[in-house]
N, C-alpha and C positions, 0 to 999 in steps of 0.2 A: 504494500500500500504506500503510495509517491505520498511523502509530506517534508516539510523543511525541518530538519535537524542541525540547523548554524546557533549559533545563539541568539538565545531571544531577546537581552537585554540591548543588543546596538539594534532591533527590528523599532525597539519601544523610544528609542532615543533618536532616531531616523526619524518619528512620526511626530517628535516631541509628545507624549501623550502614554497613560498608563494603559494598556490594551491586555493587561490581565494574563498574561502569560505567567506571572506568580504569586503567590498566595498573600501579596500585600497590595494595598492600593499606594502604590507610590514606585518613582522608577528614577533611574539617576539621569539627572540631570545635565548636562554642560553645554557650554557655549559653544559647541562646534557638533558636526552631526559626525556621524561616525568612517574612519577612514582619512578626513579631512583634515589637513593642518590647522595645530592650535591655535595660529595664530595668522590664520587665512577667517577674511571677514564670509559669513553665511550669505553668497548673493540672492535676491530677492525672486523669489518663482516668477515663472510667465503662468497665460493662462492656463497653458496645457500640464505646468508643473503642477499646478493646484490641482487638477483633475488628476493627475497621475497621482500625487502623494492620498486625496480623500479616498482613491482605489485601493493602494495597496497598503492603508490604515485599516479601511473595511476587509481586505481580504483576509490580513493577517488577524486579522481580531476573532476572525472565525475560522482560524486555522486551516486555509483554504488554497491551494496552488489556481495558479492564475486560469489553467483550461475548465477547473471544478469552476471558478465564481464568474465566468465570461458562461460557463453554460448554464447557469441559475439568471446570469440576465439576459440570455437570448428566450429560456421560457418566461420572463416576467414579459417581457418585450412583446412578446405573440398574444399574453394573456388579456383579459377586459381591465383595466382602471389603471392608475396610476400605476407606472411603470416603477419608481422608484420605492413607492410602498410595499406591491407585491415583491420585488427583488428582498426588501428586509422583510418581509414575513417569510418568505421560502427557507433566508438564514434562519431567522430565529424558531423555525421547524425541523429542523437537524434534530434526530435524535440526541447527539454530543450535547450538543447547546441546550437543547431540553431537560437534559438528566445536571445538567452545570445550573442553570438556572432554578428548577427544583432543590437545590442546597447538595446533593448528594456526592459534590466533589467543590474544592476550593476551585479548580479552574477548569477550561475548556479541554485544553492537552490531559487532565486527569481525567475529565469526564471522560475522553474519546478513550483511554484507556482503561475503563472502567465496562465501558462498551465491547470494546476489541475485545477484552477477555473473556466474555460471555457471563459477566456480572447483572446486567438490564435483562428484564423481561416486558414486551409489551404485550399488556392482554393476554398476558399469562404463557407465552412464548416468547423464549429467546433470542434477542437480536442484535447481532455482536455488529451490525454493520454501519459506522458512522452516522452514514449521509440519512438514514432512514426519516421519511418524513409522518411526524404525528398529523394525527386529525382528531378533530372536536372527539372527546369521550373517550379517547384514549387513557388507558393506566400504564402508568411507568413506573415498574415497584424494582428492587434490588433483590435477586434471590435471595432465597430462606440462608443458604450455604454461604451467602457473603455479606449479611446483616450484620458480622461481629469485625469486617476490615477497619481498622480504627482511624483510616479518613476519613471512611463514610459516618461511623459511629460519632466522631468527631467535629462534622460539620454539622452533622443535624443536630446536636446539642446548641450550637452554636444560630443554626436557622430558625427565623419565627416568622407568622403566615404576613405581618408589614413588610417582609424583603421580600418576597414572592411579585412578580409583574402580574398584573388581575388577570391572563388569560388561564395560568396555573391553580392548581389549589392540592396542598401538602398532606399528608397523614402520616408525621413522624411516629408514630406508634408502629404504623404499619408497613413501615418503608416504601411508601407510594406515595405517587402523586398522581392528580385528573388531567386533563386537559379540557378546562370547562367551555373554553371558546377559542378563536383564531387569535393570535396577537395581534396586534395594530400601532401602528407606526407610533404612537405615544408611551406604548410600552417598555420602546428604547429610550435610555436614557443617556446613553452616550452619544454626542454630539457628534451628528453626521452629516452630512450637506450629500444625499444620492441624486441632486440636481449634476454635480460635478460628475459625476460615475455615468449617471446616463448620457452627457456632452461627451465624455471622453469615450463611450464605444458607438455613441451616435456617428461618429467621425466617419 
């Protein structure tokens, strides 16, 4: 399975911005982007720089190589309605992202390996495969046999149903979660501009 294994820390510092690659909200900082001499000034993007850079802010934030997230916006592209809201509801239906979002890992790379292991079950079968996409009324529970891995144990002590996005809804008791409705672009809270993403493969 193709995914990026460089490090993640110069991906978070390239975007200036914390994209959750580890289990803090916070990322280092500095005045130069990575690569770059310390003491060469940051020149100022063109338009196409800003389009490139809010792409591959959103790619990487979903753990995603560029042919996976060009072919989630060529089906937003075909679909009815805004192009740039169904493109982030498609993301934010990733199994990965779902079982991350539900509490049941600190980050997205954990959840996708939580997944890959054959840890997730939806609707009471197993689905080790990332990209899988939820729909309304799905359960997302953690097998019986991996309710005691002490991430998972971990974060759910830590989760309560105000951090949850309102399309989710939790049953730390019972290591699930619903999927009560579709996500909607206000569900993200991370500052994204997919105006710029859809210019830049409008192209």
């Amino acid at each position: 399975m193709a995914r990026y294994r460089g490090p993640k820390t110069k991906l978070e510092r390239r975007e200036n911005m914390y994209l959750g690659f580890k289990q803090k909200n916070k990322f280092e900082k500095r005045a130069y982007i990575p690569g770059e001499a310390k003491n060469r000034r940051t020149s100022r993007l063109t338009g196409y720089g800003e389009q490139l850079r809010e792409k591959q802010k959103v790619k990487r934030m979903y753990g995603l190589l560029e042919k996976q997230f060009h072919g989630y916006f060529l089906e937003a592209a075909r679909a009815r309605g805004v192009t740039g809201d169904i493109l982030l509801e498609l993301l934010e239906r990733r199994l990965d992202n779902t079982v991350y979002r539900l509490g049941f890992a600190p980050t997205r790379a954990s959840a996708r390996q939580l997944v890959t292991h054959g840890h997730i079950t939806v609707n009471g079968k197993k689905v080790n495969i990332p990209s899988y996409r939820v729909s309304k009324g799905d359960v997302i529970s953690v097998k019986e046999k991996s309710r005691k891995i002490p991430i998972i144990v971990d974060m759910l002590e830590k989760t309560s149903e105000g951090m949850l996005p309102s399309w989710l809804q939790l049953n730390k008791e019972e290591f699930k979660g619903v999927v009560a409705e579709m996500p909607k672009r206000e569900d993200i809270t991370t500052p994204i501009n997919d105006n710029l993403i859809i210019e830049l493969y409008s192209k």
